[in-house]
LUMKOL-781371 format. One line per 3 residues: their letters; for each residue x, y, z of C-alpha. Coordinates in Angstrom, 1 decimal. Layout:
REM LUMKOL-781371
a> X,Y,Z | ... $
END
This chain:
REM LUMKOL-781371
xxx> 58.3,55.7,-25.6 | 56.4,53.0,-24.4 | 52.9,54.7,-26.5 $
xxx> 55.5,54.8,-29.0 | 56.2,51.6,-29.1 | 53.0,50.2,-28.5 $
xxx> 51.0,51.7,-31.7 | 53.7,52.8,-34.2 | 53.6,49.8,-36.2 $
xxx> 49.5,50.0,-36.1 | 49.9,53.3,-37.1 | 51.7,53.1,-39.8 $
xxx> 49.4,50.1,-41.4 | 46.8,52.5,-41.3 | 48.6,55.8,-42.6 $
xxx> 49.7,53.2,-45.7 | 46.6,52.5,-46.4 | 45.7,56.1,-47.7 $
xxx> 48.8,57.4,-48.6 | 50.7,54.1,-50.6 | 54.3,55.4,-49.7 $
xxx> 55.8,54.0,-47.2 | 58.4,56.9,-46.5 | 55.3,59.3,-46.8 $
xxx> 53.1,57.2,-44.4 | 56.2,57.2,-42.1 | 56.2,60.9,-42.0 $
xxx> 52.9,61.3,-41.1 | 52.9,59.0,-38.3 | 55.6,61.0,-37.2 $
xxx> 54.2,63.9,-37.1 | 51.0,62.6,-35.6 | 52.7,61.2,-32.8 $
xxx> 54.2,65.0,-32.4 | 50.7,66.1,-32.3 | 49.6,63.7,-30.0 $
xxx> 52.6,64.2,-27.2 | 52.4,67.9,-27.5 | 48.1,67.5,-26.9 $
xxx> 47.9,65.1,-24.8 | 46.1,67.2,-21.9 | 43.3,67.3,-24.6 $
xxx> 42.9,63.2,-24.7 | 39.5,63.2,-22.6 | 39.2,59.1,-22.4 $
xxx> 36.1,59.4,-23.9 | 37.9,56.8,-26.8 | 40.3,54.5,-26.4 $
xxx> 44.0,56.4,-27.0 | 44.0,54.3,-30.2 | 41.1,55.4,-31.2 $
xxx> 42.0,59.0,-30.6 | 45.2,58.5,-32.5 | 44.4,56.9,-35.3 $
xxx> 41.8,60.2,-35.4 | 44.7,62.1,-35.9 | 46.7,59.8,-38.2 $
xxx> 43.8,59.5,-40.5 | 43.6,63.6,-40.5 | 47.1,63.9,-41.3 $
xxx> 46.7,61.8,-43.7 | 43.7,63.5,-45.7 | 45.7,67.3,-44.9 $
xxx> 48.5,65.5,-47.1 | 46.9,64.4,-49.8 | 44.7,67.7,-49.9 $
xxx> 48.1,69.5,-49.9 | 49.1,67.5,-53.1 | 45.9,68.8,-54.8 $
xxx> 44.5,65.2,-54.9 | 41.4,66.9,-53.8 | 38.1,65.2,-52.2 $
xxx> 35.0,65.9,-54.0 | 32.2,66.3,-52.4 | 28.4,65.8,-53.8 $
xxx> 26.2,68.6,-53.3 | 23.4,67.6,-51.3 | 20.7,69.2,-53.8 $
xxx> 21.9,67.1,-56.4 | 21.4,64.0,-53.9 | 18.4,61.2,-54.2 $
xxx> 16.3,61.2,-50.8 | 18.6,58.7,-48.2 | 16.9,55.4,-48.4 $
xxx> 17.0,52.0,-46.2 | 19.0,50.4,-48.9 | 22.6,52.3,-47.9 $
xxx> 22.9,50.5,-44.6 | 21.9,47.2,-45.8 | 24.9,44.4,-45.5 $
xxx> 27.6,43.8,-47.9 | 29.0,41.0,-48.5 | 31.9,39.9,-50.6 $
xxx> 32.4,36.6,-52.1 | 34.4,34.0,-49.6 | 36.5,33.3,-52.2 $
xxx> 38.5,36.9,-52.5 | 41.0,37.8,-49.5 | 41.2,41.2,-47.2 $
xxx> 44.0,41.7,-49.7 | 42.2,41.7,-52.6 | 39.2,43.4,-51.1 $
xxx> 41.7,46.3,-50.1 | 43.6,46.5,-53.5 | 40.3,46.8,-55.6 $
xxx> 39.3,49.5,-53.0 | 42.8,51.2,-54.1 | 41.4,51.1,-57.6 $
xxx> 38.5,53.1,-56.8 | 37.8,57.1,-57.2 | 39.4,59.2,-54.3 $
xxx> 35.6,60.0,-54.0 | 34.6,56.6,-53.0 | 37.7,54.8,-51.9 $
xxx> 38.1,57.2,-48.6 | 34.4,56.6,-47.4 | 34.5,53.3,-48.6 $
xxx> 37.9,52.6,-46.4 | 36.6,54.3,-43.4 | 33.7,52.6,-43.0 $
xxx> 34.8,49.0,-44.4 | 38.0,48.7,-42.8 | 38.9,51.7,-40.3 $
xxx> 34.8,51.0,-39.1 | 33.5,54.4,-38.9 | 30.2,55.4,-38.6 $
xxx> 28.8,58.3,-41.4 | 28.9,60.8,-38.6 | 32.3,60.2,-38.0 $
xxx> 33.2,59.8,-41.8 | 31.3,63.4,-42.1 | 33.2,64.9,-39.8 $
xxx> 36.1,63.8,-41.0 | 35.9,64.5,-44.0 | 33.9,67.3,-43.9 $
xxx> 31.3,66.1,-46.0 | 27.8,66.0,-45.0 | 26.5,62.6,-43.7 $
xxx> 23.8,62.3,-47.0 | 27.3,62.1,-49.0 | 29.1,59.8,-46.7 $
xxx> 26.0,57.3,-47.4 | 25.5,58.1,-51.2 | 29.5,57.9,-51.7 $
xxx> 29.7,54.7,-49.1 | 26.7,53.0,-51.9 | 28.5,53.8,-54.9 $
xxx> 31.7,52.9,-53.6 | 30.1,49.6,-53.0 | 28.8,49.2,-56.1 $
xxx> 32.4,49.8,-57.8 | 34.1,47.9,-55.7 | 31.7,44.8,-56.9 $
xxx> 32.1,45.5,-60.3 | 36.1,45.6,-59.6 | 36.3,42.5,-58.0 $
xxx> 33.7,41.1,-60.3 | 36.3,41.7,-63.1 | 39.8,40.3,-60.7 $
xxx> 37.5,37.2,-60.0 | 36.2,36.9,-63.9 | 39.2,38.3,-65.4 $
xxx> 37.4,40.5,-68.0 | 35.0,43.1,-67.8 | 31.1,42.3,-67.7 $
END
């Protein structure tokens, strides 16, 4: 009860952020505490048992909205540009726009971006994490992480202008 207790409400910030229903996002961390009790002998320490957690709250959250057909697309690698230095460069967004707008314009963006875009912005994933769990390769974590980027600019480039450019 204590783990419970501990990283419920943490949990459930995190499930909210994908799912956007609070009754839904407090199903699944539910059911992801369920899985966590009942494998607990697999936790290896290798992560922090937050970490490992939210692991398993972010994949419950993804097998929910795969079940509601709200389906991830992934790029086909042939169709991809060679990876280049400019993916990893830094981002940076204006000082003048809060995390809260930063993570409402990231709601605005295509499933296709906005789950590689909030894994690695705000959950802080690496693109071999992301890959894996998202079963994408890493080429599309880094090409969707860039064009995410690129749309969330232009959607905070509208909030902060207040029309289109």
């Amino acid at each position: 009860m204590q783990l419970y207790k501990q990283y419920c409400d943490g949990m459930l910030v995190v499930a909210l952020r994908f799912v956007n229903n609070t009754m839904e996002a407090e199903d699944i961390v539910q059911e992801a505490f369920i899985n966590a009790f009942t494998r607990l002998d697999q936790y290896r320490q290798e992560v922090s048992f937050r970490a490992w957690l939210k692991r398993i709250v972010i994949n419950k959250c993804l097998d929910v909205l795969k079940s509601k057909h709200q389906r991830m697309i992934e790029l086909e690698e042939h169709h991809l540009n060679v990876v280049n230095a400019e993916y990893d460069e830094p981002w940076l967004v204006d000082d003048s726009f809060t995390i809260e707008d930063v993570k409402m314009a990231i709601d605005e963006l295509p499933e296709k971006y906005k789950y590689v875009v909030m894994l690695y912005l705000i959950e802080g994933y690496d693109h071999k994490e992301i890959s894996e769990i998202l079963d994408i390769t890493e080429v599309a974590s880094r090409t969707q992480l860039s064009r995410g980027k690129q749309k969330l600019q232009s959607v905070l480039k509208v909030k902060q202008n207040g029309t289109r450019s």
